[in-house]
N, C-alpha and C positions, 0 to 999 in steps of 0.2 A: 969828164963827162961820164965815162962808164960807173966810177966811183959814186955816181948820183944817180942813176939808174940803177942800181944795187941797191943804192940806201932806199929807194921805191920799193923795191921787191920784197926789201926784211921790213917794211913799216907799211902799215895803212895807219893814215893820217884823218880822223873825221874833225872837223869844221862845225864849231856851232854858233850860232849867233845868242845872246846873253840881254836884249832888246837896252833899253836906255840905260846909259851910265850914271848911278849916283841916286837911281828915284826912290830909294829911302823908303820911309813906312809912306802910303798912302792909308788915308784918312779915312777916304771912302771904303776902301777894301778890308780897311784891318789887318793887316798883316807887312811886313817887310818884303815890296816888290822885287828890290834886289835879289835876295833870298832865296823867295819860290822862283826867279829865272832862272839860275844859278842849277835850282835843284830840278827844273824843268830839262834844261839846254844838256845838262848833264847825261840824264835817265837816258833822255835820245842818243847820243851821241854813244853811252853803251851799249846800248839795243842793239845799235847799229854794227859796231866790235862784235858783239855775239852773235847776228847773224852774217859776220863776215868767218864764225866759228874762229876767230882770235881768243885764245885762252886768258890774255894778260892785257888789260888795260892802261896805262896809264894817262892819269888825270889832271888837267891842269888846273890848280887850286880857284881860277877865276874871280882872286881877290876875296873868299871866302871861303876858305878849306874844309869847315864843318857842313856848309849848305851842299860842296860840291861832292864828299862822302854822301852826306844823305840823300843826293839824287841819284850816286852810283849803284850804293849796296839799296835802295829802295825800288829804285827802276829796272832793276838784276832779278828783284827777288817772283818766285814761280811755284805755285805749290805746285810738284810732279814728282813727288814720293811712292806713288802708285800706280801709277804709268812705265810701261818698258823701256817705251821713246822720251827722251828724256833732252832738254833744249844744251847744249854743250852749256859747263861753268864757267863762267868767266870772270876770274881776280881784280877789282879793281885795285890800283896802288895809287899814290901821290907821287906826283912827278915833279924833281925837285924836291929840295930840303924845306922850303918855306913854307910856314904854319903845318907841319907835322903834328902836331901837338892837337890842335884842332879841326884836323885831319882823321884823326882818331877819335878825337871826341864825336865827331861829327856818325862815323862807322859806328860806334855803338850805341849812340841814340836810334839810329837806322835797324841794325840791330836787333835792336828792343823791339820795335814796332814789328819787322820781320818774327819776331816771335809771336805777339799777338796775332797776326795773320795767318800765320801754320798753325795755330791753336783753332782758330776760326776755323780758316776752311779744313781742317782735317775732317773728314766723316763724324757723324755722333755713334758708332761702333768701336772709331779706333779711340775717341777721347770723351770716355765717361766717365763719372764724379772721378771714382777711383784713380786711373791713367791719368786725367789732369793734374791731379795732387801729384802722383807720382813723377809727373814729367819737370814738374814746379820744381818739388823737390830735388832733381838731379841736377837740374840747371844752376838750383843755387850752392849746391857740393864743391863747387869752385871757391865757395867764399863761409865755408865750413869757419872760421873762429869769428864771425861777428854776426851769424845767421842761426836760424832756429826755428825749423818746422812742427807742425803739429798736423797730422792728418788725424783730424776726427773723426771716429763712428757714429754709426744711428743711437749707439747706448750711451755716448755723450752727450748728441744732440738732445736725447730725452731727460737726459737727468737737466738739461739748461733748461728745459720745458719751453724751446722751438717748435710751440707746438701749428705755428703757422708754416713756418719752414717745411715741418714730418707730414705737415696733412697736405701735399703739394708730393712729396717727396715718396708716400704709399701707394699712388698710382702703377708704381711701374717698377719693374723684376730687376734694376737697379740700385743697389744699396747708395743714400746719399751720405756724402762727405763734406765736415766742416773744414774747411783747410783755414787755417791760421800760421800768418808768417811775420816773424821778428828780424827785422832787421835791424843792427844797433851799430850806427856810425857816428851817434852823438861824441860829443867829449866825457859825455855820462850817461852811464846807462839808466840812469832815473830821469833824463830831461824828457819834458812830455813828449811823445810821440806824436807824429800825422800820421791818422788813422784811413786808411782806404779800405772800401768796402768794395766787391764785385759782384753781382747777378751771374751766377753759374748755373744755367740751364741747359745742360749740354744737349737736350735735344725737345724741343717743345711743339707735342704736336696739337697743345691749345690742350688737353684730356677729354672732358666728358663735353665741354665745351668747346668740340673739333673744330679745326683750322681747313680751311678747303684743302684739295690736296695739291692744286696746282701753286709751286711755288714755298709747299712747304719745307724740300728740303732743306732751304734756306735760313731754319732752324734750326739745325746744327749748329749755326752761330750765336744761340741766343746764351750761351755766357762772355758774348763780349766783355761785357764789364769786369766779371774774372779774369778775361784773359787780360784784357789792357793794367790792370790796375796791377796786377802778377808781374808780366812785362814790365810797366814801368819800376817794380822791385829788385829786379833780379837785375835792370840796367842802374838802378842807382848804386847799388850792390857793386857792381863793374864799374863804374865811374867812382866810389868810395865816398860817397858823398856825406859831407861832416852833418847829418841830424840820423834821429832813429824813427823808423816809418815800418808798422803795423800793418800788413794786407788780412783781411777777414773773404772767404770766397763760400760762402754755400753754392753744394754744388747737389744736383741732383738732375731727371728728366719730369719731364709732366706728361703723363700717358693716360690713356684711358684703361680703367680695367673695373672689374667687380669691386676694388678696393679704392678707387681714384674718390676723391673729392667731388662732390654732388653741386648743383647751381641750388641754393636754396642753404647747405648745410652753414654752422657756423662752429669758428675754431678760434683759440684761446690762443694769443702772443704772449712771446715771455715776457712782458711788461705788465699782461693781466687780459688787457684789451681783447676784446670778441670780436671778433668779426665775420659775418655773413659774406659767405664766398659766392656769389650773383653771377659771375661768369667765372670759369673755373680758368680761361685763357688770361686772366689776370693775376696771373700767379709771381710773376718776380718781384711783387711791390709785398705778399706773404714772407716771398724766401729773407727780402731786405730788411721789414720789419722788424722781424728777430734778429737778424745780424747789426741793425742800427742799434737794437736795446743794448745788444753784446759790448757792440764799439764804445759805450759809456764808461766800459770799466777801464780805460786808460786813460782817463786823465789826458785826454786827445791835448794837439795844439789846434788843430782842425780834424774835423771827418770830412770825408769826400766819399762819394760812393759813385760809382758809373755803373749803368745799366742797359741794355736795348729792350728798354720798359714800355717804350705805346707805338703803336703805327702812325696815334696823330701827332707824335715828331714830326715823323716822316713827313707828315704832312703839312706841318706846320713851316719847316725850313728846307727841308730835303737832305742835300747830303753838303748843304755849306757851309755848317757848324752844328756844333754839339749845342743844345740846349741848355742851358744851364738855371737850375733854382736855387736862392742860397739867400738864408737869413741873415749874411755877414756881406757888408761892403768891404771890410777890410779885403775877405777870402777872394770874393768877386774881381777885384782888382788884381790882387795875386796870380788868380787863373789867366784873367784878361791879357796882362802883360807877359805872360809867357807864351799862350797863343799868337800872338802878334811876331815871335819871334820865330816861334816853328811851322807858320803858317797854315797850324791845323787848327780854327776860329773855333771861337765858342758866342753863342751870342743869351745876354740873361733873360731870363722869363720869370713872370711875376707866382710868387705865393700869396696870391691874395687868401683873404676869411673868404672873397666869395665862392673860395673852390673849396675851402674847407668844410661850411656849410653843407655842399651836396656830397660827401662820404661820410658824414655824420648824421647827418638824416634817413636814420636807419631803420627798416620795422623790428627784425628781432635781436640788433646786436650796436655794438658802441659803433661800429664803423660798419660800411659796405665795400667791398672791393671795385667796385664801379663807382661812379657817379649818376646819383638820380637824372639827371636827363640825358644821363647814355653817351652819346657821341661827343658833346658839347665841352669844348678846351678838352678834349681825352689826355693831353700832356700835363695839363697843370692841377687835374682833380689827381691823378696818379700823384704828384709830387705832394700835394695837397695830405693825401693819404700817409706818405713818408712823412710827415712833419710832425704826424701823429705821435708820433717811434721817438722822438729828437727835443733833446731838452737841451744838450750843447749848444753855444753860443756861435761856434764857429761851423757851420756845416752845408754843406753844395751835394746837390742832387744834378748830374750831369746826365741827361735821355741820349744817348748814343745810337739810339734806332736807326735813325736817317743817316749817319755815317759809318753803318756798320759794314755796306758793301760798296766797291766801287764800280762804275760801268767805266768811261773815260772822263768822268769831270775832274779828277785829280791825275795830271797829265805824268806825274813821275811816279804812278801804281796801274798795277796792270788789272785788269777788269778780276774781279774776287774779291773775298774779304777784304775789309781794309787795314783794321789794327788801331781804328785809331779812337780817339786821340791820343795814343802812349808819348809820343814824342812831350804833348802839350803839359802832362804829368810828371814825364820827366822834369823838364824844363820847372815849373812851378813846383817839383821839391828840390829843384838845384836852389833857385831862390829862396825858396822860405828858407833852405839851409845858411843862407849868409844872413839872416835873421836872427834877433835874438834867441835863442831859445823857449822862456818862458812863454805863456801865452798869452794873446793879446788883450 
């Protein structure tokens, strides 16, 4: 008896329920309910360790060792890097030898995404063009013989003749940075690459075309898409994943100043294309532009490019999937099925010519950065716009707006940035990796 009353005193034990046994993907929901319980029952049951200030967790694999890492180190994670008070750390480990392997994998998918989320929520003073290249870079010094940064300046970006990217990027007392990342895990380093593109707007407060101020801080996160698509590099990178995968990141702010970008001016893509800047807060579909033209010179296997490009995402789905536009069913499929497994959803949206039509019907330029009736689909005249840029076969325009913060609908992320979809990215370059290489 005393011997068991001891073992009480060196253990708190939490208790969690995992809801129905075996219920597999639901249909309706899109994703593997198993999974997100798993990764749900998880988060809590750590929380709960940490506010019991227990330093070391261990975790019972719950019949999925990857999903039950990804609710640990997911449900853990806190931006309080800048705070004195600071919430105690807590270790999760695997309890038990069984599925190790995917116990791990599982922590650096988690990982990943914990990366994009401290990029997110960090201030737009601590992580500007510069610092994000820079932070990119250290992170991937780990994996120094198969990796290859390029931090661009303004004097490269001009000689690319970015001149939609520069006229975006003149606003503000910010020097922007092209950042370009080679990862090469193919079995050759000539197999075409999957090319990712990210929206780096490290701090966008709309320019001349000002953002109200309630709730702007919240633009700090507007290079989501940098960060996730960076993240999912540096985790593929850590996972060693057999293809070779390309990140392109313009990164700049959009400020108002004597020098910013005018509602009315029009500016020259490195493709040729003019385009009339009509609201100057329409600027990450400028920065992608040029970095789409860019993404042409590899012989992609796919382009992907993620953004937090319109409010009317947001509005269109909220924060229950990433939007998705993409002129390939092949691609679309690819994304699909790897959402379904990391439960961070994607749901497709249409490129019609009829969204095309209103950013071409222009008065003094090939293109308008809006669309002529303004509000109307604001997600799919944006994507509309990008399509402009894209001559490749394979290529997905992903609006990450709506899931770029979380409040409590994702029950194993704590209210803040979210990071996501990196997990989903990952996931769909593990796949395309067991793919042939050639493209399709």
């Amino acid at each position: 008896e005393s011997l068991r009353l001891n073992y009480w005193k060196i253990y708190s034990v939490v208790v969690v329920g995992l809801g129905k046994k075996n219920a597999g993907v639901n249909g309706q929901e899109n994703w593997n309910e198993d999974k997100e319980n798993i990764r749900a029952a998880v988060a809590v049951g750590c929380r709960q360790i940490q506010d019991l200030e227990i330093p070391c967790v261990e975790v019972d694999p719950c019949g999925d060792a990857q999903a039950a890492a990804e609710g640990a180190v997911l449900g853990l994670h806190e931006y309080n890097e800048l705070k004195q008070k600071k919430k105690p750390v807590v270790t999760p480990q695997l309890h038990g030898s069984a599925g190790s392997e995917a116990w791990q994998k599982g922590v650096i998918y988690a990982e990943g995404q914990n990366l994009a989320r401290y990029l997110m929520e960090a201030p737009a003073n601590y992580i500007t063009p510069i610092k994000f290249a820079e932070y990119i870079e250290q992170k991937l010094g780990n994996f120094a013989s198969n990796v290859k940064v390029h931090i661009r300046p303004e004097s490269w970006i001009a000689t690319q003749q970015m001149g939609a990217f520069l006229s975006v990027a003149k606003g503000s007392a910010e020097p922007p940075i092209f950042l370009e990342i080679h990862y090469l895990g193919g079995a050759n380093a000539n197999d075409s690459p999957l090319v990712f593109v990210g929206k780096g707007v490290t701090f966008d407060s709309g320019g001349i075309s000002l953002k109200p101020s309630s709730g702007m801080d919240a633009m700090r996160a507007d290079m989501g898409g940098a960060a996730t698509v960076c993240s999912a590099i540096v985790t593929a990178a850590a996972l060693n994943l057999p293809l070779n995968i390309i990140g392109l990141a313009p990164l700049c702010e959009n400020m108002p100043s004597g020098k910013a970008n005018k509602p009315g001016d029009v500016v020259r893509a490195k493709n040729g294309k003019t385009i009339q800047v009509d609201n100057t807060d329409a600027e990450g579909r400028l920065l992608l532009a040029d970095a789409l033209c860019y993404a042409h010179n590899f012989n992609a296997r796919a382009i992907v490019n993620a953004a937090t490009l319109t409010g009317a995402m947001d509005v269109a789905l909220g924060s229950a999937a990433t939007g998705v536009f993409t002129n390939s069913s092949w691609l679309w499929n690819h994304l699909y099925e790897a959402s379904i497994v990391t439960g961070d959803r994607v749901w497709r949206m249409p490129l019609f010519e009829h969204y095309t039509k209103q950013v071409t019907d222009c008065p003094l330029a090939d293109l308008s950065n809006i669309g002529k009736y303004s509000r109307a689909g604001g997600a799919c005249t944006a994507a509309a716009f990008l399509k402009e840029f894209v001559t490749a076969p394979h290529w997905a325009h992903l609006d990450i707006a709506g899931v770029m913060a979380n409040k409590d609908e994702v029950p194993y992320l704590r209210k803040g940035m979210a990071g996501r979809p990196t997990r989903t990215l990952v996931e769909f370059a593990a796949r395309l990796s067991q793919d042939s290489p050639n493209p399709k």
